[in-house]
C-alpha positions as CSV (number, residue, x, y, z in Angstrom):
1,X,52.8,120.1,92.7
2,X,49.8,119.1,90.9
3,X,47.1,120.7,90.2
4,X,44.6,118.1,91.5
5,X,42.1,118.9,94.4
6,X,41.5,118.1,97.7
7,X,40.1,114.6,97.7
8,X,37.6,115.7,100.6
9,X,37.2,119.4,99.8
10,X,33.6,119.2,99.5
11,X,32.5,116.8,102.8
12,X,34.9,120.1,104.2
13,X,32.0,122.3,102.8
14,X,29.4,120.2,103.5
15,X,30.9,120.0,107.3
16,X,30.9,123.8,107.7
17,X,27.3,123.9,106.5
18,X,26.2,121.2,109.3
19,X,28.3,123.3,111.6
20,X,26.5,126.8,110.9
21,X,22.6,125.1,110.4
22,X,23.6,123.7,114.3
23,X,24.4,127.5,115.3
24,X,21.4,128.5,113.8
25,X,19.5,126.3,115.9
26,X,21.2,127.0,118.7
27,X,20.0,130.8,118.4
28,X,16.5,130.4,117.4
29,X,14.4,133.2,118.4
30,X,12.6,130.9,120.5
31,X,15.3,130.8,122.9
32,X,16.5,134.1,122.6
33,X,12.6,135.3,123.6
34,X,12.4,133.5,126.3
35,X,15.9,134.4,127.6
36,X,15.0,138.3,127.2
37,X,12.0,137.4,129.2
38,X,13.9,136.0,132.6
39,X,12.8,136.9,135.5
40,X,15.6,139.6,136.9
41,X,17.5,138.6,140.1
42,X,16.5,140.0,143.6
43,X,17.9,142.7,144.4
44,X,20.8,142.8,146.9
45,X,20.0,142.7,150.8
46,X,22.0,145.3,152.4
47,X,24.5,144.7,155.0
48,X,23.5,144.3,158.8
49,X,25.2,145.9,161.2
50,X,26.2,144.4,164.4
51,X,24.6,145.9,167.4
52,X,25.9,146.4,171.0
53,X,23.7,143.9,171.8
54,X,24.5,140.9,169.4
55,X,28.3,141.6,170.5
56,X,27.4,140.9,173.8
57,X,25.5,137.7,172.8
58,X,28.7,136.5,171.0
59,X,30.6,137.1,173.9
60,X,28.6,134.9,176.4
61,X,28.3,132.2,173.8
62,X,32.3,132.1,173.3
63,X,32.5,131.9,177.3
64,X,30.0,128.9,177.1
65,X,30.7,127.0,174.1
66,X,34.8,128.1,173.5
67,X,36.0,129.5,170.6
68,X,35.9,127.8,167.2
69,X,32.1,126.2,167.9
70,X,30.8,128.4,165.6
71,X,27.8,126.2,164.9
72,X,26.8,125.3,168.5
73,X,26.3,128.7,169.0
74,X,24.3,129.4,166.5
75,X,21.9,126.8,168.0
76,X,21.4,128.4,171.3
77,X,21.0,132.2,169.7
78,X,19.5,133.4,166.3
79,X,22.4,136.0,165.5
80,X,20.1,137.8,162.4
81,X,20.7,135.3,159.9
82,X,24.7,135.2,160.4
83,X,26.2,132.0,159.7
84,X,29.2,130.6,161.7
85,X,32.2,131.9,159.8
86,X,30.8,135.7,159.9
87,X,31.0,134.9,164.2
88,X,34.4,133.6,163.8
89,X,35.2,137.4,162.1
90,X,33.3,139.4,164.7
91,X,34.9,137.3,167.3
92,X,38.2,138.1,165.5
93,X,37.4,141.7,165.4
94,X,36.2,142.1,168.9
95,X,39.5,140.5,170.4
96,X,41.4,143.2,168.3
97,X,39.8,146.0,169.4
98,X,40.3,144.8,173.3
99,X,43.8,144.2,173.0
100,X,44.3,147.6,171.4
């Protein structure tokens, strides 16, 4: 082998440098102030339990509407903010506990 160097061994350099001033940029305390100073998320709602009273609701509306129209029965009743697949699951639930 020869002793010779890399023909491009300093545009390798150079390339590195461009590479590490771009990071730098990247991570200017500018944007790492404003980051620390996001607002923090909301904290979590808890979860709602269903009532006697809701169940009963759910029940009349899959007598009315059949089961699987989740959304047409959320039209005719506000079920606390549920959307249609948590009815599907209570629905699921309260056959269960019938046929057991």
């Amino acid at each position: 082998m020869s002793g010779r160097k890399w023909a491009g061994s300093s545009s390798c350099v150079d390339a590195l440098e461009a590479l590490n001033h771009h990071t730098m940029i990247k991570q200017s305390p500018r944007l790492s102030a404003q980051s620390a100073t996001a607002p923090a998320p909301p904290p979590k709602k808890g979860r709602k339990k269903w009532t006697p009273f809701l169940d009963e609701v759910l029940t009349k509306a899959v007598r009315k509407h059949g089961e699987g129209n989740w959304k047409h029965m959320l039209l005719d009743h506000d079920y606390n903010g549920c959307m249609g697949v948590m009815l599907k699951d209570r629905w699921r639930i309260l056959k269960r506990d019938t046929v057991a």
